[in-house]
C-alpha positions in Angstrom: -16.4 43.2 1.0 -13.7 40.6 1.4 -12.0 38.0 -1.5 -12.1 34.5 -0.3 -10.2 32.2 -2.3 -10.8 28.4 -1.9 -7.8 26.1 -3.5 -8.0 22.0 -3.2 -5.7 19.4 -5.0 -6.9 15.6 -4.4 -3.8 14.7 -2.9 -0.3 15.2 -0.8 1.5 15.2 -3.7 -0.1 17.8 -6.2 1.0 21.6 -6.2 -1.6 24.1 -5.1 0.5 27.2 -6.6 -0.8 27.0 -10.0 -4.6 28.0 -8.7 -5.2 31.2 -8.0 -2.0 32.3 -9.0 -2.2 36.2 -9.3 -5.6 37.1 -7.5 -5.4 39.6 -4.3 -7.1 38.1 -2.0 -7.7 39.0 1.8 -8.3 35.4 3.0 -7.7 31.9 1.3 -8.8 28.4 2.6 -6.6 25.4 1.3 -7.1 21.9 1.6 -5.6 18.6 0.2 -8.6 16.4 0.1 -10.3 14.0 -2.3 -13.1 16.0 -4.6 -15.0 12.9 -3.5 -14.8 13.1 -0.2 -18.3 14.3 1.7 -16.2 15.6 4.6 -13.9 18.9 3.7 -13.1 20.5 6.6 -11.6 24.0 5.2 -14.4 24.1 2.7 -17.0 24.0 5.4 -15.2 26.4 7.3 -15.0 28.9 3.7 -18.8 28.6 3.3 -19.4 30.0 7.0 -16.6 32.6 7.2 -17.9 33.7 4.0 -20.9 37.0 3.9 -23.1 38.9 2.1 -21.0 41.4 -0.4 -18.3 38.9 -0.7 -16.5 37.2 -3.7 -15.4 33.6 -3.3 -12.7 32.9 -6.2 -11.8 29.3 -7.1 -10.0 27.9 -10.3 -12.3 25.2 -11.8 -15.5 24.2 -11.0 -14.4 21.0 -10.3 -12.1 22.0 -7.2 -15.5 23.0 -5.5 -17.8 20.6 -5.7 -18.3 16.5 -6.1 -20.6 16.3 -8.8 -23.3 18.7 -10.6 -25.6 18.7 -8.1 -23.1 19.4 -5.6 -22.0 22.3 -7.4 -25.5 23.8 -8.3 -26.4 23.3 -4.5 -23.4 25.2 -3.8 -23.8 28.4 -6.0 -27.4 28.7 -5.7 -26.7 29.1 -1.5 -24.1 31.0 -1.8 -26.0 33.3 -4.2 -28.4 33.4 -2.1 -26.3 34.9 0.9 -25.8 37.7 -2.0 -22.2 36.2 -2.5 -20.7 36.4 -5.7 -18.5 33.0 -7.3 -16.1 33.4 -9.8 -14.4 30.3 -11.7 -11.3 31.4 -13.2 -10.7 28.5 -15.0 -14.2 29.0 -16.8 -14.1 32.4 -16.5 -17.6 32.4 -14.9 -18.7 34.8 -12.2 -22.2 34.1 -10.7 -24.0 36.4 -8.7 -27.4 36.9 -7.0 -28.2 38.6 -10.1 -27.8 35.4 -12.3 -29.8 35.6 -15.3 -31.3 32.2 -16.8 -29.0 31.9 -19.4 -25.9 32.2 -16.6 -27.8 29.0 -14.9 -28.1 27.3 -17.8 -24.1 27.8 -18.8 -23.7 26.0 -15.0 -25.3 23.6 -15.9 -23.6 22.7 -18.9 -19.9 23.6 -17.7 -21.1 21.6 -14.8 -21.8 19.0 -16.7 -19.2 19.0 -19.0 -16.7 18.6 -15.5 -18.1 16.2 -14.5 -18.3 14.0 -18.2 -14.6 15.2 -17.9 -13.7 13.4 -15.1 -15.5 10.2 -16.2 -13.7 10.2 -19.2 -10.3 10.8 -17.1 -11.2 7.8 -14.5 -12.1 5.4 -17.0 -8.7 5.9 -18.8 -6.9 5.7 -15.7 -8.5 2.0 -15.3 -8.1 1.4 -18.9 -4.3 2.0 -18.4 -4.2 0.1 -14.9 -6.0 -3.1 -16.7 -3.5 -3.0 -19.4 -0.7 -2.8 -17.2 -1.6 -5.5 -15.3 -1.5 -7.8 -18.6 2.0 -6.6 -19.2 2.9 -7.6 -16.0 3.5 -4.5 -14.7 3.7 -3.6 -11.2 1.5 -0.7 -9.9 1.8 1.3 -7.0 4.0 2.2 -4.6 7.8 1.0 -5.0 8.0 -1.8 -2.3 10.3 -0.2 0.9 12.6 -3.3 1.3 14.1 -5.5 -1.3 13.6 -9.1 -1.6 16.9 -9.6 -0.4 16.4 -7.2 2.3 13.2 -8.8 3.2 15.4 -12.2 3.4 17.6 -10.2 5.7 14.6 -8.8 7.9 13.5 -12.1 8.7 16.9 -14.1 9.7 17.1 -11.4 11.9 13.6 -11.8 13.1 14.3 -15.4 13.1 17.4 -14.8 15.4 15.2 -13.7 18.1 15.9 -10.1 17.3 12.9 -7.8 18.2 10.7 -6.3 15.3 11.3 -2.9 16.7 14.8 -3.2 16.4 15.0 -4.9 13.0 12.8 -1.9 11.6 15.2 0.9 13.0 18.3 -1.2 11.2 16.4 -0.7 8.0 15.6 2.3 9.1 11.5 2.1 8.3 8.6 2.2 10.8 7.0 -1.0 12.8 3.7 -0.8 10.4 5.9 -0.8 7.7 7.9 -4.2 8.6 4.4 -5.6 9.5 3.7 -5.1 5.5 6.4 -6.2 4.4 6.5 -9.2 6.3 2.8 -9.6 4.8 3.7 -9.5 1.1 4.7 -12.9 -1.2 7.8 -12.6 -1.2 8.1 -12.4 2.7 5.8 -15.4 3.2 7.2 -17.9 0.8 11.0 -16.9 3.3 9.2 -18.2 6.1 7.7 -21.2 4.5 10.9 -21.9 3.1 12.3 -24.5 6.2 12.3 -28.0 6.1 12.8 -31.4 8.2 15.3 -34.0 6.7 16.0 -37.1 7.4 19.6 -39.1 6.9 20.8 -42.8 6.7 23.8 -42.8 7.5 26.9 -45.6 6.4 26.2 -47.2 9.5 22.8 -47.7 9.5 21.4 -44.9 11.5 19.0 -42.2 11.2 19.7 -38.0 11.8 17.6 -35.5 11.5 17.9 -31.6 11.1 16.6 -29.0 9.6 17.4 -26.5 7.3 16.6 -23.7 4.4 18.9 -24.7 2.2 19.2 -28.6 1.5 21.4 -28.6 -1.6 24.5 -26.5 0.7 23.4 -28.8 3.9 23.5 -32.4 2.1 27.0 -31.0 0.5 28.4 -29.8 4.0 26.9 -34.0 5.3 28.9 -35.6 2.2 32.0 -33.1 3.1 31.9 -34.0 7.3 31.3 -30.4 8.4 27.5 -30.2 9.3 27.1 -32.4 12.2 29.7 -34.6 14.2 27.3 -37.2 14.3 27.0 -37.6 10.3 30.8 -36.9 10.0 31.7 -40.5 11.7 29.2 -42.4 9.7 30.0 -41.4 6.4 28.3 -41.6 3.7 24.9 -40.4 4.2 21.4 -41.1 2.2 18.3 -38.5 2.5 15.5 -41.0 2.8 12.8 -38.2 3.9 12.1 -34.3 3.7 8.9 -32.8 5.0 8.7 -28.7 3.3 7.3 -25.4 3.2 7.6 -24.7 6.8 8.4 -21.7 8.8 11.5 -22.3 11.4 9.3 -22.2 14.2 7.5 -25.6 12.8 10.2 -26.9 11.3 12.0 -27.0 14.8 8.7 -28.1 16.5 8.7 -31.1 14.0 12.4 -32.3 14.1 11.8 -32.2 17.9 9.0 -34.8 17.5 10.6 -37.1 14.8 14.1 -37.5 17.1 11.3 -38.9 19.9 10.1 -41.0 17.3 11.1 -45.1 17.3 13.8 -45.4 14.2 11.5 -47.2 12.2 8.6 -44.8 12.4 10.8 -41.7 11.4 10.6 -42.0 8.0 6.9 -42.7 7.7 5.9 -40.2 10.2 8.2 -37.5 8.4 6.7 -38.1 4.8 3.7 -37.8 6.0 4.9 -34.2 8.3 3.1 -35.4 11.4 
């Protein structure tokens, strides 16, 4: 006669060491798995390693099965085999020689698990939907700041590789690919534009650029282009926003083809 102990916690980050704490046992089966989850692999292979004679010790009822059926399922097989269950937590012990009134208190510890974790998940959602109102944010700490995100994708934007950009933050490829998913990331790359300038002379340039408060400035000052620097002053007279760098080059590319009178019609209306 052998004692089995079986120990689950729902995720990576709970500590199995408060279960079972103290019990001799010859063999123990441990798993960090959802109670929810159909599939538990070291479970399955407790319930056929286990025999006749033996006594399978868990802390709660609720780290062995899903729901009350699950649980009565569970112990009626198991007493069947002629195993013996003991719940610590409950301090139950079930046997092939269970009377009626030790099914009954099954069924209502069972029960009373189960009503336990309702109550549990429903204030979790409570708290999350409250949260939320506050303005809160929920889940996981995002890996990159938004400034780092800016960082991530003028490197990106520099031609750099995405596999080298993640190993200079020092996070994985899948990672990047999130980041570069969330709000923040996608309102950086829509943050180009196309701008159009008349300048003293009577001439039109256009550029492009992320920042068109510092560009006009560096225009009026002579230091962002030789060509605006001789015809002094300049006059923005069109912008076309909310691109990404890649369209916002495509589209400067198109208006420079474009007849000097159609420029500015063409660029308002971002074709």
């Amino acid at each position: 006669m052998s004692e089995i102990g079986y120990i689950r916690v729902s995720s990576v980050g709970q500590n199995d060491a408060r279960q079972l704490d103290g019990v001799l046992l010859d063999k123990t089966f441990k798993e960090k798995i959802s109670g929810k989850s159909i599939h538990r692999p070291e479970l399955e292979k407790c319930l056929e390693y286990i025999r006749e004679g033996d006594t399978l010790h868990v802390h709660s009822m609720d780290r062995l099965a899903r729901n009350l059926k699950d649980l009565q399922n569970i112990v009626d097989d198991l007493t069947g085999q002629g195993v013996t269950i003991k719940f610590h937590k409950e301090s139950l012990v079930f046997s092939s020689e269970a009377n009626a009134m030790s099914k009954l208190l099954l069924q209502v510890m069972g029960a009373f698990a189960e009503f336990e974790r309702s109550l549990i998940k429903e204030r979790q959602l409570e708290g999350i939907e409250a949260a939320k109102k506050k303005g809160k944010h929920l889940g996981r700490a995002p890996s990159l700041s938004e400034d780092q995100i800016k960082e991530a994708l003028t490197m990106l934007e520099s031609g750099l590789q995405k596999t080298d950009v993640a190993k200079y933050f020092e996070i994985s490829r899948s990672t990047l690919y999130n980041v570069l998913k969330q709000d923040t990331a996608k309102a950086s790359l829509k943050s180009w534009m196309v701008y159009l300038l008349k300048c003293a002379d009577g001439s039109l340039y256009c550029g492009i650029t992320n920042d068109l408060e510092n560009r006009l400035e560096k225009h009026s000052q002579g230091t962002a282009s030789k060509y605006t620097a001789s015809r002094l002053p300049v006059e923005l007279v069109a912008s076309k926003d909310g691109l990404t760098k890649s369209e916002a080059l495509k589209l400067e590319l198109k208006i420079k083809k474009l007849p000097a009178k159609e420029k500015v019609l063409k660029l308002n209306q971002g074709q």
